[in-house]
Structures are given as structure tokens and as C-alpha cells.
C-alpha positions as CSV (number, residue, x, y, z in Angstrom):
1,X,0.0,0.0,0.0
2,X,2.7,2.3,0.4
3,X,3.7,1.6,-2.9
4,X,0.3,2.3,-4.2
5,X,0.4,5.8,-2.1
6,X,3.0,7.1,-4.1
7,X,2.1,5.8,-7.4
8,X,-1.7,5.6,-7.0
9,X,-3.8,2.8,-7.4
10,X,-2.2,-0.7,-9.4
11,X,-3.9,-2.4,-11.5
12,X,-3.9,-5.9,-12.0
13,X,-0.6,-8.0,-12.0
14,X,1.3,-7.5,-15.0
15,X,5.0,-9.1,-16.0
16,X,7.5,-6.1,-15.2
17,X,11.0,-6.2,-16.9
18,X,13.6,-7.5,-14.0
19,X,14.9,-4.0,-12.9
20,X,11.0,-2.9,-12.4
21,X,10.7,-5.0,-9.6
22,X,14.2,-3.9,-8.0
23,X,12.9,-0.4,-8.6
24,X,9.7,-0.9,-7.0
25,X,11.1,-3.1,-4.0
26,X,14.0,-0.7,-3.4
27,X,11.0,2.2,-3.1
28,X,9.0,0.1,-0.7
29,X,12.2,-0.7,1.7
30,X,13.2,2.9,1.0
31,X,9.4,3.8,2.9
32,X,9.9,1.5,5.3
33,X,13.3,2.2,7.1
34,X,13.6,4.9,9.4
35,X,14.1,8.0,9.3
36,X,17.0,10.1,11.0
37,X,15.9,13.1,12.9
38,X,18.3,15.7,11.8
39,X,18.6,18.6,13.6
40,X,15.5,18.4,16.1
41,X,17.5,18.2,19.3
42,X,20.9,16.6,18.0
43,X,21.8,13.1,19.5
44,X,19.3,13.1,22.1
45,X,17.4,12.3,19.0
46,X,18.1,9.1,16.9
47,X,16.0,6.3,14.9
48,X,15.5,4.4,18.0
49,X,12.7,7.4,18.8
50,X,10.4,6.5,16.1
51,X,9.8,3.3,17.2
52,X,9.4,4.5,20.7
53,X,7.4,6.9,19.6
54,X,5.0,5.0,18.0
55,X,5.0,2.8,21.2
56,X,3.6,5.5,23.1
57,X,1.6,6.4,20.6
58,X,-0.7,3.3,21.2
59,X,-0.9,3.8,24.8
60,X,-2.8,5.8,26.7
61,X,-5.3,8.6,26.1
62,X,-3.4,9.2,22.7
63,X,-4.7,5.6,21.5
64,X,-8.6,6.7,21.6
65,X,-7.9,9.6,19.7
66,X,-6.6,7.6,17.2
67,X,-8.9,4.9,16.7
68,X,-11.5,8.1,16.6
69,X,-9.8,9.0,13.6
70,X,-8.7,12.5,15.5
71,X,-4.9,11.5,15.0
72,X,-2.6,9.4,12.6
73,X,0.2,7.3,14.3
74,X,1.7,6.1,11.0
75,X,5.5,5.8,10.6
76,X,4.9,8.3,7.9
77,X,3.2,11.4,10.8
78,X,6.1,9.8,13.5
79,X,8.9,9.9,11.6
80,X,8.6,14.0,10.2
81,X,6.7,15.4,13.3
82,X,5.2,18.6,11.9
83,X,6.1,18.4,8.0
84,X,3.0,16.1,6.7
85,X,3.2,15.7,3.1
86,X,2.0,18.7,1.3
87,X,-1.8,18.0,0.6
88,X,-1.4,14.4,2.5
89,X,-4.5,13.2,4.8
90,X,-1.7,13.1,7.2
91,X,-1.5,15.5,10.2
92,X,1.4,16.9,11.7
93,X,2.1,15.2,14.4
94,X,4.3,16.8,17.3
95,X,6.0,15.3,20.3
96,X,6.5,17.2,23.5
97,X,8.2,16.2,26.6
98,X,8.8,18.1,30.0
99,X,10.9,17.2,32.9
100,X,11.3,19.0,36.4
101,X,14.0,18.5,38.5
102,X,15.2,20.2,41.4
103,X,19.1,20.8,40.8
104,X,19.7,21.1,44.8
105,X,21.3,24.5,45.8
106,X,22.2,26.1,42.7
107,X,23.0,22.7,41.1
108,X,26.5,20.8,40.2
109,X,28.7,21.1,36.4
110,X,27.2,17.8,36.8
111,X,24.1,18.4,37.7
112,X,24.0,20.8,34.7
113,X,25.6,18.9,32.4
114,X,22.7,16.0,33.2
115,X,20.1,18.2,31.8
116,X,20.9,16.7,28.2
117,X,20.5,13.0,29.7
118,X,16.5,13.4,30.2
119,X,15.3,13.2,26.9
120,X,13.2,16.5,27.7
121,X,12.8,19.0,24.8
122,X,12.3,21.5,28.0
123,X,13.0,21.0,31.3
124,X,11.9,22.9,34.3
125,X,14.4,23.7,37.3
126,X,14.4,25.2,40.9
127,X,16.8,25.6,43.6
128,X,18.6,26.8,40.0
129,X,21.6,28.8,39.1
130,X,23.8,28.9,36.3
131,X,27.0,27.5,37.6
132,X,30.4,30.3,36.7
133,X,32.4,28.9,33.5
134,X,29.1,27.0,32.3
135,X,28.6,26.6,28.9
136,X,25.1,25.6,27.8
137,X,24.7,22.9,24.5
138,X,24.8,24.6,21.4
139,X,20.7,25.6,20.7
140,X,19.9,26.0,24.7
141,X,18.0,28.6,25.7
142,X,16.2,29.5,29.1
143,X,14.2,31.7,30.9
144,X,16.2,33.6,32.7
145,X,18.1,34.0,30.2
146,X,21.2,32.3,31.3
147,X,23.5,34.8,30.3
148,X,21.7,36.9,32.9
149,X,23.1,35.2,36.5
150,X,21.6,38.2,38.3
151,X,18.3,37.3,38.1
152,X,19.3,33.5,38.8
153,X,18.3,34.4,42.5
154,X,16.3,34.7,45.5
155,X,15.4,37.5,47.6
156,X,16.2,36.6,51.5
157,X,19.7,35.2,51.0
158,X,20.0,32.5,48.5
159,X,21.5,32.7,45.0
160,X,18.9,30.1,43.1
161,X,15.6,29.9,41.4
162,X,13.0,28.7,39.4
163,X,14.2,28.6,36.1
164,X,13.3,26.9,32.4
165,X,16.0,25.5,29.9
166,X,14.4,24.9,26.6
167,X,17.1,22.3,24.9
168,X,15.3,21.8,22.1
169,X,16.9,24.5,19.7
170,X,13.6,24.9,17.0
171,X,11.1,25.9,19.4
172,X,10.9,29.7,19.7
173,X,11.1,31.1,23.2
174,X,8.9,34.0,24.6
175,X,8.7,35.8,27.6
176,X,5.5,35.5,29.5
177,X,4.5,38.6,31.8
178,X,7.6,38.9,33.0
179,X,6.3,36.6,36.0
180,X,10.2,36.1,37.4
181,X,9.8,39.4,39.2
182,X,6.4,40.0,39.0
183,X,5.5,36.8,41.0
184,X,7.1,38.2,44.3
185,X,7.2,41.7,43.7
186,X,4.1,42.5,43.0
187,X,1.3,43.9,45.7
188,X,1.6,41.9,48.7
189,X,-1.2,41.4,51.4
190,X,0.7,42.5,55.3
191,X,2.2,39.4,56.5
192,X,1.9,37.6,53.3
193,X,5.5,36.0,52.4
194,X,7.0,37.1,48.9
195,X,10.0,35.7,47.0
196,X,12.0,36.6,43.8
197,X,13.0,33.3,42.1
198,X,9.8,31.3,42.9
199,X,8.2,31.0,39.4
200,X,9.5,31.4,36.1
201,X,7.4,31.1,32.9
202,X,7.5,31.3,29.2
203,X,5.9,31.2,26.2
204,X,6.9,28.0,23.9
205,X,6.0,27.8,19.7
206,X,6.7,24.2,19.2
207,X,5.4,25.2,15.6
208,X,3.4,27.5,13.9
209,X,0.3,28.1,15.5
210,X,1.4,25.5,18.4
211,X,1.9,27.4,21.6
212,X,2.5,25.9,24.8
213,X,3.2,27.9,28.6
214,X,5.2,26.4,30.6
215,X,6.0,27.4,34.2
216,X,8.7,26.3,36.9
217,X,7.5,26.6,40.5
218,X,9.4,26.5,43.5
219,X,7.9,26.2,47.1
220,X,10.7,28.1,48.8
221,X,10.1,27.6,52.5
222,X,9.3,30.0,54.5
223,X,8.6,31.1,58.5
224,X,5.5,32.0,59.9
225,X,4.6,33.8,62.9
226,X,5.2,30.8,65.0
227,X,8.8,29.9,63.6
228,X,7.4,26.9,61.7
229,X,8.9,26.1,58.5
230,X,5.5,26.3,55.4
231,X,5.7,26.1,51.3
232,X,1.7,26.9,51.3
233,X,2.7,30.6,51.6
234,X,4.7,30.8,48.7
235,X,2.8,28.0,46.6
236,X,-0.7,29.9,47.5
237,X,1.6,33.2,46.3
238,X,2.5,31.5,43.0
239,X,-1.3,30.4,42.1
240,X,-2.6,34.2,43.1
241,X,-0.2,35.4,40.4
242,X,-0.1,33.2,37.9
243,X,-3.3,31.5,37.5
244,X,-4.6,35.1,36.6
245,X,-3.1,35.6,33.9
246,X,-3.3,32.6,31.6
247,X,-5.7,32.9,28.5
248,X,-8.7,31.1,28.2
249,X,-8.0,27.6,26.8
250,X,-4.2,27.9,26.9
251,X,-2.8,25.0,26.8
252,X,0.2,25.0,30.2
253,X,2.3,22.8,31.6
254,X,3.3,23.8,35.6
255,X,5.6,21.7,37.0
256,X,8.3,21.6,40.0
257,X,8.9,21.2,43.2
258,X,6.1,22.6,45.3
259,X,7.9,21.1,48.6
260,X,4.1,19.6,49.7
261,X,3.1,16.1,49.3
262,X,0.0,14.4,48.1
263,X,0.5,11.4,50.4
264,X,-1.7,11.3,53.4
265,X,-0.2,12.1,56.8
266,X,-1.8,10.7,60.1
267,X,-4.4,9.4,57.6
268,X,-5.0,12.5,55.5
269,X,-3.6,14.8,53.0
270,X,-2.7,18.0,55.2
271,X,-5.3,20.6,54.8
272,X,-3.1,23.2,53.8
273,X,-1.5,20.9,50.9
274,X,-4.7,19.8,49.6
275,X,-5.8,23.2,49.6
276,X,-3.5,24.2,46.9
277,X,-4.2,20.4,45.1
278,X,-7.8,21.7,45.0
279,X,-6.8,25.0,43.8
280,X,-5.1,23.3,41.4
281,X,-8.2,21.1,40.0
282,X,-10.4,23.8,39.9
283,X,-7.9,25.7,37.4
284,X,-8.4,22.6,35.8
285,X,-5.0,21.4,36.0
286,X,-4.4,17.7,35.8
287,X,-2.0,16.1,37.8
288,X,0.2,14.0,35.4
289,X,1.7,11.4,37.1
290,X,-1.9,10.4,38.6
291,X,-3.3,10.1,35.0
292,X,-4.5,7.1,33.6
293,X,-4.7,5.7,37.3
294,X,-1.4,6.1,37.7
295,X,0.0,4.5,34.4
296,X,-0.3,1.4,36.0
297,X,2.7,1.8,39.2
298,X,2.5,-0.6,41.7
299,X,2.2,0.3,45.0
300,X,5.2,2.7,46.3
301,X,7.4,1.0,49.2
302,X,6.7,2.2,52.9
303,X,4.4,4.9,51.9
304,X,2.2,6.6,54.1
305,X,-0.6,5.5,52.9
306,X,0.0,2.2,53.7
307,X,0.8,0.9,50.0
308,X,-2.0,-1.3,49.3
309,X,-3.5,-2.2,45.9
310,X,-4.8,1.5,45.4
311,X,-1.6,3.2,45.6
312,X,-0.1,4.8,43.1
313,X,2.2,7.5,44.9
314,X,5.5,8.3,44.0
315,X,8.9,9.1,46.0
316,X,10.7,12.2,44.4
317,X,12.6,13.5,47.4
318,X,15.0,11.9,50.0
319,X,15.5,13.9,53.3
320,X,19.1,14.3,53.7
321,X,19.9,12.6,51.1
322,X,19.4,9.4,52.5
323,X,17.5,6.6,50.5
324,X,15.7,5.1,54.3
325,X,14.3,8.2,54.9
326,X,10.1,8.9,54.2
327,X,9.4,8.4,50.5
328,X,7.8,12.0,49.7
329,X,6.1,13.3,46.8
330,X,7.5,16.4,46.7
331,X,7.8,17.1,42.8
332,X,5.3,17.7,40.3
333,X,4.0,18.2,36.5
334,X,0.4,19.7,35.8
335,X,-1.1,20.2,32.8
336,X,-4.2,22.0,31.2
337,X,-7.3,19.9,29.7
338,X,-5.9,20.7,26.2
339,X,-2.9,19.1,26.9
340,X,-3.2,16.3,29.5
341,X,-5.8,14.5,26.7
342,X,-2.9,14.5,24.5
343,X,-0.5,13.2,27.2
344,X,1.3,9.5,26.6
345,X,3.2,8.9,29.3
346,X,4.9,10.5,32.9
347,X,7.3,9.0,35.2
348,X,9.5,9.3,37.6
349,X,13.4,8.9,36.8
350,X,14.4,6.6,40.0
351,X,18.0,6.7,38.7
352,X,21.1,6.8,40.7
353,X,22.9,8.5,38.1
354,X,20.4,11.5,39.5
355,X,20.1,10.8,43.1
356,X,24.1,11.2,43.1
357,X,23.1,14.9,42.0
358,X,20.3,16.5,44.1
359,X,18.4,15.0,46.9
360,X,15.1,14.9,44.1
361,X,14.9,13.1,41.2
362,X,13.5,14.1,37.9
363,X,9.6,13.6,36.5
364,X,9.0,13.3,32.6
365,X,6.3,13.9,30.5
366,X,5.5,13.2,27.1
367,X,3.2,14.7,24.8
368,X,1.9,13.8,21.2
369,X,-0.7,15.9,19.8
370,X,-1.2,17.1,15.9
371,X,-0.4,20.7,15.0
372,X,-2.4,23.0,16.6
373,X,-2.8,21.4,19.9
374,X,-6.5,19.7,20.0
């Protein structure tokens, strides 16, 4: 058939000179092998990702939306994400991922240097800051920009921050609202806490007409009038500011380590924390490692919910380093409606490689939606 899609419909069988037949089964191979990915995002990039790629594209929400019709998961769409044959029933197809990891205090060369290892086309960062004599991949952007360390910083003390690297060098990068300083110096209620470095956001074009916001928050603990150490202040800070100012129906993706956890303590979610969880749904914002029930985890060792058949919490964050200490939740990616149906997969990556680097690990998610976003 792939045959007859480029030469239109055969008739019956008919004898063809020798070198026909090489011609024609040389075409056919020719449609079947892989293709490379040139210049997308360099060697993070290879032939093994169309085949992964159309793995994830039968899982998931993404597989109803195909059978509907709604999307083609053809090697054709997979292997030339966003350049459909001219007049082809094709769509574009895109592929998105996002990763959020806290880099721990600034973050190592190493740390740094990992960023390339995730597989991320973007990846969100906190406890951030460009490390002196750093040089980023060829192609890598980010919001700060890093050529500007002065606002890879925190008021009260500490040199990091929220931050996103976009290391995919053919998306476009905008500036949205400026939220880096507008986030914590805006108007603040008396008594209410306020950071610098809490929330950085940006504008993404993955293609034309293909926009995507994507935000890095960072519960920064802070005091209250008691002395006790609480992230609600700053997350419930980040929300006020940023929620506010999204479009109607734009597609986001708000990730990063919020420093509260989802897993129940003394047999419930703190009140405080699920506040901001249901702050979060009602912005409808969908948790994406909780999708698709989970993806299907088993049940996370020693967790505080007991671990029995219905748990599907994660660990993301080991107190002092140490791998016998609680297994917290700490790190997150939501998404909007628009994309969340469009997501494939979300994990956590468990990897020492990364534990050796911050006390958090990473969290990835993958996108695949046609050009616009559905």
C-alpha cells in the first residue's frame, strides 16, 4: 500500500522487466526504514525514537484519539513530526516532553551537564543557578536567560531559582509577563510571604500556530509567625499570580517542586496541601503522574498511605539525602485539559545516576498531539 500511495492505485498483475521489480522493492524498503531526525534536538534524537514513539503512541489517552480517527500514528506522521506531506490526509504530528527537577542548591557542572540525559525538549528547574564557566549545548535557551546570573536568584539570602532551559533549539522562546519578578514583587497582602525566584514562565512555539506555557514553580520555604517552617505561603503566592493571567483555553504545563506532598499524613492529606491540590483542580489542571490511574505503578514501598492495591504515589525527594528516609512526593507536573488528553506517558526517573546529584529526582512527560494542539 505504500507503494500504491505514491504511485496511486495498481492495476492488475502484470509481468515487469527484472529492474521494475528492483525499482519498485527498493522504493518500498526505502518507505519502510527509518528515518533520521536531523537537527531536532541533535543526538538526544536518533532512529531508536520513532519506534518509541510509535510505542507511546498506542498507549494511553493518545490511542482513543486515534482509533477516533482524530490523530494518525503512522511511521509516515512519527517519523517527520510537523512536515506532513504537502496535501497528505496526514496531520502533523508533534511530540513534546517536559521534565522538572530540582538541581539542589544552585545545582552541580554535573548536575547541569545532566540536563541533556533526560530526553526533555524542556526542562523545568528550581533551587537553579547557572553554575560560573558553564557553557550551555549549542541551541539552549532559558528563561532567565542564562546569560543573565543576576536574576538566577532569590530575595532573603539564597543565589537560586526557578528557572526553564528549553534544549530543544527549534522551538521559539517568549517571555510571559515577566512573572520572574512580577511573582514576588508585585502587591503583597501585610504578612503575606514574597520571593524573587519562585516561578519562572514562558511562552513555547513548538510550531506554527502551536503554543504551549510552561512554568517552573518553586515552594521556597518560608517562617511563619510561629517559627514553623510552610511552602503553602509561597505556593498559594505563585497560584494568586499566575493562574490570573493565563488565556482562556491555553494549553500549560506547571511543574516543580512545590515542597508539599499528596501522600496522606496521620491518615490524610494536610489541609493546607490539599488546599493548593484543590486550587489546582479547579484551574483545571491535571495532575500527570496520577493520569491514567497512575500508568499502572505498583504500589510505592513504605508509603504513608500504607501501599496497598490503590496506591499509586510516587517518592521524588530523600530527606538528607538518604535513600531510608520517608518516601515524599514532593515534585510535580500539571497540565491544562488541552494538553493532558494529549499526554502519553509520565514518570519518575528513579536513577542513581540522578540521586548522586540533588536529593530529588526528575519527573517526565511526554506529549503527542497534531499541529495545533487539539
Amino acid at each position: 500500500m505504500k507503494t500504491a500511495w505514491l504511485f496511486g492505485p495498481i492495476g492488475p498483475p502484470t509481468p515487469h522487466p527484472p529492474f521494475v521489480a528492483i525499482y519498485i522493492v527498493c522504493l518500498t524498503q526505502l518507505l519502510e526504514a527509518p528515518a533520521t531526525s536531523s537537527a531536532t534536538t541533535g543526538a538526544r534524537r536518533d532512529s531508536s525514537t520513532d519506534m518509541s514513539s510509535r510505542r507511546r503512541c498506542d498507549a494511553g489517552p493518545f490511542a482513543s484519539r486515534r482509533a477516533s480517527g482524530d490523530v494518525d500514528c503512522s511511521r509516515r506522521a512519527l517519523e517527520s513530526p510537523g512536515h506532513a506531506p504537502s496535501g497528505s490526509a496526514y496531520p502533523a504530528l508533534v511530540e513534546f516532553s517536559v521534565a522538572t527537577w530540582n538541581l539542589h542548591q544552585g545545582g552541580l557542572h554535573a548536575a547541569w551537564d545532566a540536563l541533556s540525559t533526560l530526553d526533555a525538549d524542556v526542562v523545568l528547574v528550581q533551587e537553579a543557578a547557572v553554575p560560573a564557566g558553564w557553557t550551555p549545548p549549542a541551541g539552549v535557551r532559558s528563561w532567565p536567560p542564562i546569560d543573565r546570573p543576576d536574576l538566577w536568584g532569590s530575595k532573603g539570602g539564597r543565589y537560586w531559582s526557578a528557572g526553564v532551559v528549553v534544549l530543544n533549539p527549534e522551538f521559539t522562546v517568549r517571555p510571559f509577563a515577566d512573572l520572574v519578578v512580577r511573582a514576588a514583587q508585585g502587591p503583597l497582602e501585610e504578612g503575606r510571604p514574597g520571593r524573587t525566584g519562585v516561578l519562572a514562565a514562558c511562552n513555547l512555539e513548538l510550531q506554527a500556530h502551536t503554543v504551549v506555557t510552561v512554568a517552573s514553580a518553586y515552594g521556597m520555604w518560608e517562617r511563619d509567625a510561629a517559627g514553623t517552617s510552610i511552602s503553602e505561603g509561597t505556593m498559594n503566592h505563585i497560584l494568586d499570580d499566575f493562574l490570573p493571567t493565563l488565556p482562556s483555553e491555553q494549553s500549560v504545563v506547571l511543574g516543580g517542586d512545590f515542597n508539599i506532598w499528596i501522600q496522606p499524613h496521620q491518615g490524610a492529606v494536610w489541609p493546607a496541601y490539599q488546599a493548593i491540590f484543590d486550587r489546582l483542580t479547579s484551574a483545571k489542571l491535571i495532575d500527570c503522574l496520577q493520569a491514567e490511574d497512575g500508568w499502572g505503578r505498583a504500589p510505592l514501598a513504605d508509603c504513608s498511605c500504607g501501599g496497598g492495591p490503590g496506591c499509586r504515589h510516587v517518592r521524588t525527594y530523600r530527606h538528607r539525602w538518604q535513600p531510608s528516609s520517608n518516601p515524599w512526593q514532593n515534585d510535580y507536573v500539571f497540565a491544562s485539559e488541552s494538553m493532558a488528553r494529549n499526554l502519553v506517558a509520565c514518570s519518575v526517573l528513579d536513577d542513581d545516576a540522578y540521586w548522586a546529584l540533588s536529593d530529588h529526582c526528575p519527573v517526565l512527560a511526554r506529549f503527542a498531539f497534531t499541529s495545533p494542539v487539539l
